[in-house]
C-alpha positions, 0 to 999 in steps of 0.5 A: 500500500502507498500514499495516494498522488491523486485520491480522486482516482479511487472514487468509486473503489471499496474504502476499507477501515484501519484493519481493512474491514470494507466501510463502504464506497468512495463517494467523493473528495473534500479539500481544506480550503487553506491549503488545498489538500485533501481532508476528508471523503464521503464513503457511501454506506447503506443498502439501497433505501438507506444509503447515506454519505459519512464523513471520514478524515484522509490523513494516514490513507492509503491506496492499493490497487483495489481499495482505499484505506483509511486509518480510524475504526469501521464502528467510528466511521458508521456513525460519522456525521452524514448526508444525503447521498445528493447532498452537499455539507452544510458550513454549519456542520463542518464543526461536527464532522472534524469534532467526531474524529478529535480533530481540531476545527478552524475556520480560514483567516476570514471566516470562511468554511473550512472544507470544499468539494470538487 
């Protein structure tokens, strides 16, 4: 396994947990605003009437040719700040999604949202 060059090549590959137990889909990417890195995925997770996105932290992820890995346990993720699998984070929960993990949340330099999705 290695580092990922460009994370957006796996969208739509299996996401597996720390241990590799499969988590879900990879659904898409969100960047950190201020330095233009990626930060965070959306993992698709459900069966087909309950599918939602969550929010899982992409520091520490790996690729292999078959599947992301991520670092943080499959029970962590699964009840992960979420949304609708056509939805778009709200700036509002950018708090909640970084607070779930233990990670530190700030706003850019002036106030703006946190996280982007391209």
């Amino acid at each position: 396994m290695f580092e990922a060059e460009n994370i957006r090549d796996w969208i739509g590959m299996p996401v597996g947990d720390e241990v590799d137990d499969r988590v879900g889909t990879l659904e898409s990417i969100y960047f950190d605003t201020a330095s233009d890195q990626p930060a965070f995925a959306t993992v698709k997770i459900g069966i087909l009437s309950g599918q939602k996105l969550v929010f899982v932290p992409l520091n520490g992820a790996l690729v292999s040719p078959k599947h992301l890995k991520v670092m943080y346990p499959k029970k962590l993720i699964k009840t992960a700040p979420s949304i609708a699998t056509d939805g778009e984070l709200d700036a509002a929960h950018e708090p909640e999604v970084y607070t779930h993990y233990g990670l530190a949340y700030e706003t850019g330099s002036g106030g703006e949202r946190r996280l982007g999705r391209r």
